[in-house]
N, C-alpha and C positions, 0 to 999 in steps of 0.2 A: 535532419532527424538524428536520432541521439545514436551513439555510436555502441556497436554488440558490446554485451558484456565480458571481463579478460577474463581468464583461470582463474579457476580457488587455486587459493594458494599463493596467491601472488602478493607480494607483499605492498603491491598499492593498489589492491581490490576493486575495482569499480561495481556496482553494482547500479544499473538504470533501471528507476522504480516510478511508475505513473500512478500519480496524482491528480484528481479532478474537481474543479471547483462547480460548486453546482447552487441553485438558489433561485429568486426571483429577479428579474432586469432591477438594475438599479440601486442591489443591497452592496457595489462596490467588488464585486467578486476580480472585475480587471484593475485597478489599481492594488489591490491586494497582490496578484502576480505581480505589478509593476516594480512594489515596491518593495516585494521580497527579489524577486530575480534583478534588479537594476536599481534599487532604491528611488525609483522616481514616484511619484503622484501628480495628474490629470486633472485638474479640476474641471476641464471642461469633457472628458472621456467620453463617449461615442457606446451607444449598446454595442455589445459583441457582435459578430452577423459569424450564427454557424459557431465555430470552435476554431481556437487560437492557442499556441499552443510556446512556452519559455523555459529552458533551463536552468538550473543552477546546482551544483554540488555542495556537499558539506560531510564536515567529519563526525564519524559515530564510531565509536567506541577503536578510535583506532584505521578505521575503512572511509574511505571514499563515497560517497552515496552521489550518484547526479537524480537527480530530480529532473524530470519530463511532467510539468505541470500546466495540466489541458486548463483553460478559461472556454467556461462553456455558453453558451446564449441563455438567457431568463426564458426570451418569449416564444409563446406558445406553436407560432409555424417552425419556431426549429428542432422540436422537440423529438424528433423521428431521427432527424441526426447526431444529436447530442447524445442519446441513448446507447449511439453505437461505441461511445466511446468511455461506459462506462464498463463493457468486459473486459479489457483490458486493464483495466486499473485495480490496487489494491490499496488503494488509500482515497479518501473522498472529504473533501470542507464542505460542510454544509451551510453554507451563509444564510443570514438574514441581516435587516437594517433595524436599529433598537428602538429607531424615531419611529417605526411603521410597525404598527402591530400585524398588519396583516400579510408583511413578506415573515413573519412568524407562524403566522397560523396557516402559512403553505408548506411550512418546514415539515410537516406528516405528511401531504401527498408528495414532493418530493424524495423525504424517506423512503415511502414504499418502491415509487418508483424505480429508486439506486437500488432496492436488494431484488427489484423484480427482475434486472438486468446486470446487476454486478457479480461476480463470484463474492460466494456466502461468509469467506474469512475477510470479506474486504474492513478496512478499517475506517470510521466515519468519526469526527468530530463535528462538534455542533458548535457555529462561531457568530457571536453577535457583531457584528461590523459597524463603525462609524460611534466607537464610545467617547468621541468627543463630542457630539451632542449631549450628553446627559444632562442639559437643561428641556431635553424635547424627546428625553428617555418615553417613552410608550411600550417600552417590552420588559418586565423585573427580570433583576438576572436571578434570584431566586426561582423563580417560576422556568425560565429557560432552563437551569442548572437542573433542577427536579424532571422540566421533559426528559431530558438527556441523558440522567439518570437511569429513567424509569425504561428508554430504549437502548440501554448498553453504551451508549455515547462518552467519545471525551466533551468538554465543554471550556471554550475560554474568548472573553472579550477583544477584540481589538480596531484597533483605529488606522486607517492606512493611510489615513492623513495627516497624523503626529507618530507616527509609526509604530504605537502604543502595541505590544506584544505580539505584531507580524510574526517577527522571527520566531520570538518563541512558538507561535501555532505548527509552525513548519517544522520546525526542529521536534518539536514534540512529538508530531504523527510520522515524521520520518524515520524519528528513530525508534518509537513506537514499532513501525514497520517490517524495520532491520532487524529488530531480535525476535519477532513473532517468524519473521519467513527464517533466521538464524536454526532459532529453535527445530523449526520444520525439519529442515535439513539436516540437524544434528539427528533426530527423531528416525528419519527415515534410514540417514546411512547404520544407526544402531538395531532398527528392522533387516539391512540388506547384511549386514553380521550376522545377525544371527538367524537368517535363513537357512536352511537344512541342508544346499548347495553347498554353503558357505563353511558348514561344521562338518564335513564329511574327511575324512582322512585317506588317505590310499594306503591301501595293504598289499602289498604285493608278496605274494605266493609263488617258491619258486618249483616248477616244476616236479610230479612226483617221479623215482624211479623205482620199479619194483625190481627188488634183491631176490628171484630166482635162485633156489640148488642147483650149482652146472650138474649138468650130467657128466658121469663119465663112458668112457668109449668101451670102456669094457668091464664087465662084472663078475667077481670067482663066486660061484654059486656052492 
């Protein structure tokens, strides 16, 4: 399992950010891990059974990022467990395959799915898999690009079998990731400034004495 995150401040920052790949069986979602985290491809890959889960780090803007990137199962019996492991994540690929129109036309109940159960800043890209087919294209990328669009998504093609913009997909949403939660942070410690705790000064008051007329002991009248 991936290891706690170090101190801010540190000048080799780690930051471990879960990622999950989510889709229909068979749009490629595990060779996509494979060959982002190890550079390999499967051609004969196996469905997922349940969730599986690879890392890999990368540098953003200076910091360290490791990636805990879940490969999740397509099919329908595992979908009670899959689910669980969309609360923790704040980043999501939302695959389909470009030869199959209709691991596309699942990409809205999947959608709904990830925000029924994801935290609602989560970040989603929408990724057409396997564009080395484009002789047996079935899905426009027009038409994906305009979904995507239209549901606040990033959007970008790729191939996990010529390795045609992997990296970039990941690199993208990761560092997408890194300045959204950056930002947060900056956000919040500028809130915890200037809380009313935080702006108060101390005055310190020293003790009053009251300056009394001594009497004296005796009075000529």
């Amino acid at each position: 399992m991936a290891s706690r995150d170090r101190q801010e401040g540190c000048p080799g920052l780690i930051r471990t950010r879960q990622v999950v790949l989510i889709g229909d069986s068979g749009v490629g979602k595990s060779n996509l891990l494979s060959r982002f985290t190890r550079n390999e491809f499967n051609l004969e890959s196996k469905s997922t059974i349940g969730v599986e889960f690879a890392t890999r780090s990368i540098q953003v803007d200076g910091k360290t990022i490791k990636a805990q990137i879940w490969d999740t199962a397509g099919q329908e019996r595992y979908r009670a467990i899959t689910s669980a492991y969309y609360r923790g994540a704040v980043g999501a690929l939302l695959v389909y395959d470009i030869a199959k129109h209709l691991t596309y036309e699942n990409v809205e109940r999947w959608l709904k799915e990830l925000r029924d159960h994801a935290d609602s800043n989560i970040v989603i890209m929408l990724v057409g898999n396997k564009s080395d087919l484009r002789h047996l294209r079935a899905v426009p990328t027009d038409e994906a690009r305009a979904f995507a669009e239209k549901n606040g998504l990033s959007f970008i093609e790729t191939s996990a079998l010529d390795s045609t913009n992997v990296e970039a997909a990941f690199q993208t949403i990761l560092t997408e990731i890194y300045r959204i939660v950056s930002q947060k942070q900056m956000s919040d410690r500028r809130e915890n400034d200037m809380s009313p705790s935080n702006n108060v000064v101390p005055i310190h008051v020293p003790p009053t004495t009251e300056n009394k007329p001594k009497m004296q002991c005796c009075q000529n009248i």
